[in-house]
ZAGURO-279948 format. One record per atom (N, C-alpha, C): residue in one letter; y, z, x. Coordinates in steps of 0.2 Angstrom, whole numbers, padded with zeros to 4 digits, always signed. Example, Ala and Ser with C-alpha at 12.3 -4.5 7.8 and 13.67 -1.06 7.14 Angstrom:
2
A-0028+0039+0066A-0022+0039+0062A-0016+0039+0066S-0011+0035+0064S-0005+0036+0068S+0000+0039+0064
//
This chain:
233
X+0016-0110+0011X+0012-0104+0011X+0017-0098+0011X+0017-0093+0007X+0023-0087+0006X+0016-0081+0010X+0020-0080+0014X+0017-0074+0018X+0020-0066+0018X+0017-0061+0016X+0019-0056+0018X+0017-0050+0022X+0021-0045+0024X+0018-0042+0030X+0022-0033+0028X+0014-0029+0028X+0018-0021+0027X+0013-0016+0030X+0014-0011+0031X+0010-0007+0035X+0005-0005+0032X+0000-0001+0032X-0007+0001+0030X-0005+0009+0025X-0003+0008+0016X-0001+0014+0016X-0010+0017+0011X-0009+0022+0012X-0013+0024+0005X-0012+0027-0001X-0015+0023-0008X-0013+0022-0012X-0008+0024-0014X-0003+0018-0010X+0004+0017-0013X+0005+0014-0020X+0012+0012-0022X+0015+0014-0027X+0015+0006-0030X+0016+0004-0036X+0014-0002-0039X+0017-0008-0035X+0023-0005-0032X+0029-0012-0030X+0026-0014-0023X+0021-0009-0021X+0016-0011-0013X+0011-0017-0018X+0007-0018-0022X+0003-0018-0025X+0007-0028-0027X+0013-0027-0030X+0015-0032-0034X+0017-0038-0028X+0020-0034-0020X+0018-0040-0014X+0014-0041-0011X+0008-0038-0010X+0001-0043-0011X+0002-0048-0015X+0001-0048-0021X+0000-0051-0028X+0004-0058-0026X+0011-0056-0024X+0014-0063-0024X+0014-0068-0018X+0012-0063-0011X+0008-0069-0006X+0002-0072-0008X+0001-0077-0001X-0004-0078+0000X-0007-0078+0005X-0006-0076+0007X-0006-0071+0014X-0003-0063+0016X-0007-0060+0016X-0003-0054+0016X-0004-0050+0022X-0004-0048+0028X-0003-0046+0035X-0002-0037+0033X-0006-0034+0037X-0007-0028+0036X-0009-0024+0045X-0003-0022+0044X-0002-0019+0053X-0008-0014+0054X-0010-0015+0057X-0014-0010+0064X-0011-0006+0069X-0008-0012+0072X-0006-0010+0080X+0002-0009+0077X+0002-0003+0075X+0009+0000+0072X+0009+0008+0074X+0016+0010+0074X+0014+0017+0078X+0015+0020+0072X+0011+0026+0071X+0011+0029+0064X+0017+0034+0066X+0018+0036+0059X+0024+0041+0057X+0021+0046+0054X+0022+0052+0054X+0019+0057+0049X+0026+0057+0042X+0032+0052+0042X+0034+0053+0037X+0034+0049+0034X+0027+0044+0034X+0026+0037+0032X+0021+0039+0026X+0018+0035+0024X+0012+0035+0020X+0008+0034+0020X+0004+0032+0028X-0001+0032+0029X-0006+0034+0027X-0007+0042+0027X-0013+0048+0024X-0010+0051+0019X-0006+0049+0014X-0001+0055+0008X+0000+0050+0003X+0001+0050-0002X+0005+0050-0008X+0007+0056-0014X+0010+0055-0017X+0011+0058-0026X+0006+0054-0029X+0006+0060-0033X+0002+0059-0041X+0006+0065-0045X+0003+0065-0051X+0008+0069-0058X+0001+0076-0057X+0006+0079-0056X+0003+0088-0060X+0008+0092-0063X+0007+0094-0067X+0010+0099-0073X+0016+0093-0075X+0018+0088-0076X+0025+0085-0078X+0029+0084-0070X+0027+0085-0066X+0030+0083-0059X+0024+0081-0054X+0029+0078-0050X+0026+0074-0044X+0023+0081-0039X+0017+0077-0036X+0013+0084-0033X+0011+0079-0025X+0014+0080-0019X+0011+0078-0015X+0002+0081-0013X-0001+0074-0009X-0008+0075-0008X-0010+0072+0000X-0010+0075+0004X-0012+0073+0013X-0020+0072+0015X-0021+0068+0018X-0027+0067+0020X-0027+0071+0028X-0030+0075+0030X-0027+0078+0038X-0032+0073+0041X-0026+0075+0047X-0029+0069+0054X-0031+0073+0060X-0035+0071+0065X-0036+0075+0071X-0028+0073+0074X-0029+0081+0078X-0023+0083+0080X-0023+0079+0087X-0018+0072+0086X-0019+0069+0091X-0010+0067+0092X-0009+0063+0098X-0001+0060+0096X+0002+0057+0092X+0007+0057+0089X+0010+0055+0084X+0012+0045+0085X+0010+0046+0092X+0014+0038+0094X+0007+0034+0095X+0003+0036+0093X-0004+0031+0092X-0003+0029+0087X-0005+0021+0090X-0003+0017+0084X-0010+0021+0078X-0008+0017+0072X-0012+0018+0066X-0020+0017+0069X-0022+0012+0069X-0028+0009+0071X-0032+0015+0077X-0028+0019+0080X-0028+0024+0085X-0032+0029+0083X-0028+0031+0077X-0028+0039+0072X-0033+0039+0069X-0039+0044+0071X-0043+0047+0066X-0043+0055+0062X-0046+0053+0054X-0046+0058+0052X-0050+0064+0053X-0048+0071+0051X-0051+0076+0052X-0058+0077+0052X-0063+0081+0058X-0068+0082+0056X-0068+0087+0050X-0063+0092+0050X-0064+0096+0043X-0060+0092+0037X-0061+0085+0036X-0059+0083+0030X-0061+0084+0024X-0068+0084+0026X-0071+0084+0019X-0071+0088+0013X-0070+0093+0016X-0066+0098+0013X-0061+0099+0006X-0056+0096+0012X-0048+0095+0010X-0051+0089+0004X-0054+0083+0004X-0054+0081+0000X-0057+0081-0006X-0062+0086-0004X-0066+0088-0012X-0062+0091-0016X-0055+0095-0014X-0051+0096-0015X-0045+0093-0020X-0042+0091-0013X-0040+0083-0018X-0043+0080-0024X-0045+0078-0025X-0052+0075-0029X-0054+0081-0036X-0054+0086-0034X-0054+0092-0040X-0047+0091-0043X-0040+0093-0039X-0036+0092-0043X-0034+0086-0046X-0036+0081-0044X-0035+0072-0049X-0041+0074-0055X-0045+0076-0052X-0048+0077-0060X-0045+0081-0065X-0044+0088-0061X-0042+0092-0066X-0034+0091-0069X-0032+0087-0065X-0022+0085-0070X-0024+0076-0073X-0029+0073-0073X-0028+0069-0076X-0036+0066-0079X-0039+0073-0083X-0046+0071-0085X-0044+0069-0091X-0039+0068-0094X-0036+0068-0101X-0033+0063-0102X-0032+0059-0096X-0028+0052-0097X-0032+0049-0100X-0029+0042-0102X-0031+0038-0109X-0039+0033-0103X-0037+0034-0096X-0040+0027-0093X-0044+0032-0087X-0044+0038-0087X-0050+0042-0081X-0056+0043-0080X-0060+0040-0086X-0067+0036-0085X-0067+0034-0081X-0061+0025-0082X-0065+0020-0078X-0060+0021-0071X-0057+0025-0069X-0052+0024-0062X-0057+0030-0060X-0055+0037-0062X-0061+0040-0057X-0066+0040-0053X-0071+0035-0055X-0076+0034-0051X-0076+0029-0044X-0070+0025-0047X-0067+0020-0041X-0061+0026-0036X-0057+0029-0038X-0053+0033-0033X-0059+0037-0028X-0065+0039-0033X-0068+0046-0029X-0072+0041-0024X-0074+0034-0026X-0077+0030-0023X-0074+0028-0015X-0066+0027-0015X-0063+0028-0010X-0061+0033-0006X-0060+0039-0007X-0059+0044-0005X-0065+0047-0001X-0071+0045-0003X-0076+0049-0001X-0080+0043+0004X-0075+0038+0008X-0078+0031+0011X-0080+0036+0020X-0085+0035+0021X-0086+0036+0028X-0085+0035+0032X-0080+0036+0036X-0074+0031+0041X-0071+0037+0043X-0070+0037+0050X-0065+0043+0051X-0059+0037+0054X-0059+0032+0056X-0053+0028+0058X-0049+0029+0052X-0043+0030+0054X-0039+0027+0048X-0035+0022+0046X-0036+0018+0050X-0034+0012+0049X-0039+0007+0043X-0048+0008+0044X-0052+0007+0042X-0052+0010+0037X-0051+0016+0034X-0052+0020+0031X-0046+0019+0024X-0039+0017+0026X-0035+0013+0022X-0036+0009+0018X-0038+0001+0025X-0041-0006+0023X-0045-0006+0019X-0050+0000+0017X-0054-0001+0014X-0052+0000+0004X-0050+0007+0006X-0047+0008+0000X-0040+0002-0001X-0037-0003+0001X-0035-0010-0003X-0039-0013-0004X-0044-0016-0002X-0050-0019-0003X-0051-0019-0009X-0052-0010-0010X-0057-0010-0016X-0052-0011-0023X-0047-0009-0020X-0042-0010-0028X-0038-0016-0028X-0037-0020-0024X-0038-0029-0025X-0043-0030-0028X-0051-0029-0025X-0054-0032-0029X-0057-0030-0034X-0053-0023-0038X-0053-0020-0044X-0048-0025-0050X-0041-0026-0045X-0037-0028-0051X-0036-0034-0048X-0041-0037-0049X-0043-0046-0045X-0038-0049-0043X-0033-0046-0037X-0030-0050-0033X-0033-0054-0027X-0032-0057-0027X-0037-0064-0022X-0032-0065-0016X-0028-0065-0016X-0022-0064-0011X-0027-0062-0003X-0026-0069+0001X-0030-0066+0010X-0026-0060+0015X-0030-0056+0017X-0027-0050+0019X-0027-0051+0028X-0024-0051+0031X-0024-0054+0039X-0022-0047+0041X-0029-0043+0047X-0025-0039+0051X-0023-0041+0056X-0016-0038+0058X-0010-0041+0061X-0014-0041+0069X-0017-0036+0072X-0018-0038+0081X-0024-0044+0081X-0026-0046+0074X-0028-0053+0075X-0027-0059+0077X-0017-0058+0076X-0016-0063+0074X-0012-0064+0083X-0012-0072+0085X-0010-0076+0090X-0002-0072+0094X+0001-0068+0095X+0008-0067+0097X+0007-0062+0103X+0013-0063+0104X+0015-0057+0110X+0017-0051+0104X+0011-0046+0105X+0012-0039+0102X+0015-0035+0104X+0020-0036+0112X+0027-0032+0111X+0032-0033+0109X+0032-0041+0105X+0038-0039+0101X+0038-0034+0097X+0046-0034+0096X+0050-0028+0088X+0051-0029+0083X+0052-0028+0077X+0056-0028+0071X+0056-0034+0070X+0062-0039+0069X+0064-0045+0067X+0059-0050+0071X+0060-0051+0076X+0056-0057+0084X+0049-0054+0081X+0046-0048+0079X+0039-0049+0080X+0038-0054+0073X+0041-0052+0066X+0039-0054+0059X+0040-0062+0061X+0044-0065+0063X+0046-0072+0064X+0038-0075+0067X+0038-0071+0074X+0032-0074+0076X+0026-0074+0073X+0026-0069+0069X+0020-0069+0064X+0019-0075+0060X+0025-0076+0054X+0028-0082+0052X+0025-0088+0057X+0027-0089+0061X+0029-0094+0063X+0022-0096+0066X+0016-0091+0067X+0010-0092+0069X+0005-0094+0063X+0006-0091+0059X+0002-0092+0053X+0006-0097+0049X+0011-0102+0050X+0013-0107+0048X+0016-0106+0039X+0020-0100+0040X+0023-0098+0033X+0028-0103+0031X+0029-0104+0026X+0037-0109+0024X+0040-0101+0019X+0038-0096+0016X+0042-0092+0015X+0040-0083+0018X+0042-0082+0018X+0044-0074+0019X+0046-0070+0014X+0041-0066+0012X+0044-0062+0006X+0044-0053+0009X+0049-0051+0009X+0048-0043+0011X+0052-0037+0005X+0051-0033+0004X+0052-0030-0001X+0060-0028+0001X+0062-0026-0007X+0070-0028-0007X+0074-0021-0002X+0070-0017+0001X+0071-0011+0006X+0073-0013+0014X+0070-0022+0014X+0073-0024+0020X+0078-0028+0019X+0082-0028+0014X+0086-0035+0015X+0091-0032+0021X+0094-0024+0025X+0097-0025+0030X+0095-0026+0036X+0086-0028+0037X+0083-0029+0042X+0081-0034+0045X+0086-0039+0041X+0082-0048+0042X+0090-0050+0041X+0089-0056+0048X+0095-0061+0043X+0089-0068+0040X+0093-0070+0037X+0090-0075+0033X+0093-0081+0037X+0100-0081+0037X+0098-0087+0044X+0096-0088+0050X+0093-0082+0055X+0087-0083+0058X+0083-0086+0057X+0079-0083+0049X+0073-0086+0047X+0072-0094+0045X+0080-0095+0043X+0081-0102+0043X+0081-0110+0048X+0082-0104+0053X+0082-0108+0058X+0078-0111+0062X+0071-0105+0058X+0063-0107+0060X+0061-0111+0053X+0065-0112+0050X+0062-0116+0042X+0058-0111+0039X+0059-0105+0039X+0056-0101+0033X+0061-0097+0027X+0060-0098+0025X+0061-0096+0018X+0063-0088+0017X+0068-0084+0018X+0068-0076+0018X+0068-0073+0010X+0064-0070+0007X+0066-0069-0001X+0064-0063-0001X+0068-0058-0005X+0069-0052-0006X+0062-0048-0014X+0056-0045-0013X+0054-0045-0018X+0059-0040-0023X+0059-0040-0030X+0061-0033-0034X+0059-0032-0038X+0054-0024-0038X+0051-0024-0044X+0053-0022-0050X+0052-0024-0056X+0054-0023-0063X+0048-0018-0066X+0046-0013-0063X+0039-0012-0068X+0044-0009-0074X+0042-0006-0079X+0045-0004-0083X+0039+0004-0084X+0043+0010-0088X+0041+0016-0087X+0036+0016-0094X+0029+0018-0092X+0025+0018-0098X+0022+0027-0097X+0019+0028-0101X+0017+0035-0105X+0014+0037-0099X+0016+0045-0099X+0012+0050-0093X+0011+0055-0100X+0006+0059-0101X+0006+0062-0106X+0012+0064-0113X+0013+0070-0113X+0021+0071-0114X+0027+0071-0111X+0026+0070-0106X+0031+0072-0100X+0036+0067-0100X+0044+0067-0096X+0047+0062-0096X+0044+0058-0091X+0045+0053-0089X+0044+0047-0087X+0045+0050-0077X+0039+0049-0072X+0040+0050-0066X+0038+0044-0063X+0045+0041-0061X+0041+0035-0057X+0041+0034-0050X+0037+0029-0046X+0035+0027-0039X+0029+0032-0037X+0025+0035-0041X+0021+0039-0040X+0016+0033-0037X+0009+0036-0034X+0003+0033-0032X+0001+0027-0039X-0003+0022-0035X-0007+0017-0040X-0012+0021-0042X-0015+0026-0041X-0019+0032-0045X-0016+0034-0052X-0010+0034-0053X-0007+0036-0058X-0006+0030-0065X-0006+0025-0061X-0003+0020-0064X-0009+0017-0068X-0016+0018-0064X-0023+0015-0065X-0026+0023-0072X-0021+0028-0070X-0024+0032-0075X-0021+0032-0081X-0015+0028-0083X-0011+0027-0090X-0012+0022-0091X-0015+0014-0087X-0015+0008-0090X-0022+0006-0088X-0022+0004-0095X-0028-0001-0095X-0027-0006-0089X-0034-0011-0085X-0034-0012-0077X-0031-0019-0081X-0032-0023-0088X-0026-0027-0089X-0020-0026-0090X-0018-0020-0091X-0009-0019-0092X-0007-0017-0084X-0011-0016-0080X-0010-0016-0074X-0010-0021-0069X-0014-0024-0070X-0012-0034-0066X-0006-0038-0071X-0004-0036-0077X+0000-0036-0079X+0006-0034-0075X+0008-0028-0076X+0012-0026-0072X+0014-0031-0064X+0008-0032-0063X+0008-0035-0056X+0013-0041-0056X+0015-0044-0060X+0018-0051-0062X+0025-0048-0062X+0027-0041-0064X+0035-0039-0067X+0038-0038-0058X+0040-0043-0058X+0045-0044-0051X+0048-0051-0050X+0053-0050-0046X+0059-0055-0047X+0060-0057-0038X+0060-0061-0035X+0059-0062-0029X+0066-0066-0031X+0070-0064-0024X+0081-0067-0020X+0080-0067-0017
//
């Protein structure tokens, strides 16, 4: 069983997307302490030919609660009709805004102030948009001593849910030995994505933007397409 394990991001960028695809198991942290320089509530999308950040606000609460912890703002709704006005307005022209629109505004506008809930939900919906089947395990489900760290917690994950491989994106190869994991009998393998740069209107090519962007230039088959271009070491 090839297992992978990544934080709760919203709508992250295709190389999030293509490690789901390649477990079969995929572990998605709760009990993680959020970052505000993480990607929990933010990504890029494309406006005017550049990268435009877009925040979801949070109640102003401690930064050291974990994810599962942190709710969004009562004055969100706002900020988001917002948001949502400008994805229509910088990409009502894309070749594919029909059919992604109603599915992003469908997430964006999900009833949930958790935001943990509130993420989870929005993977849900675009897995089971671009039909990945891949089982999603949130992680304080799972059997272990949740104060391990870094390396000893991901093992014991491993080793609870009976993985023979380990896949983690090629950002961690300085965070893992592979012969620890070998010496639980798992398999350490590096994902690396090959997406290749496809058409943003006229503009040059902006890549690692949001799966919004990606869902607004590609048809949802050249986009589970996409999902196949990686090379796992």
């Amino acid at each position: 069983m090839k297992l992978a394990i990544m934080q709760p991001y919203f709508f992250p960028y295709i190389g999030y997307w293509q490690l789901i695809y390649a477990a079969d198991n995929f572990v998605l942290y709760d009990n993680i302490e959020y970052s505000k320089n993480s990607w929990f509530n933010r990504n890029n999308i494309l406006k005017n030919g550049d990268k435009s950040l877009f925040t979801i606000p949070l109640k102003k609460e401690s930064d050291k609660l974990n994810v599962d912890n942190r709710n969004i703002s009562n004055e969100a709704s706002n900020h988001i009709k917002k948001i949502l006005r400008q994805i229509k307005s910088d990409y009502s022209k894309a070749p594919y805004f029909n059919e992604t629109f109603p599915i992003i505004e469908e997430i964006f506008n999900y009833n949930e102030i958790n935001l943990f809930k509130y993420i989870y939900n929005s993977i849900s919906i675009i897995c089971k948009h671009l039909e990945i089947i891949t089982k999603i395990t949130i992680s304080s489900n799972i059997d272990i001593d949740h104060t391990l760290k870094s390396q000893e917690k991901v093992l014991a994950i491993n080793k609870e849910l009976n993985a023979k491989t380990y896949i983690n994106s090629s950002g961690g190869i300085k965070l893992y030995s592979i012969e620890d994991f070998k010496d639980q009998n798992i398999d350490l393998v590096f994902l690396e994505s090959e997406v290749p740069a496809y058409r943003q209107f006229k503009e040059k090519f902006i890549p690692y933007l949001s799966i919004i962007d990606v869902m607004m230039f590609n048809s949802r088959d050249e986009v589970k397409n996409m999902l196949k271009k990686y090379k796992l070491k």
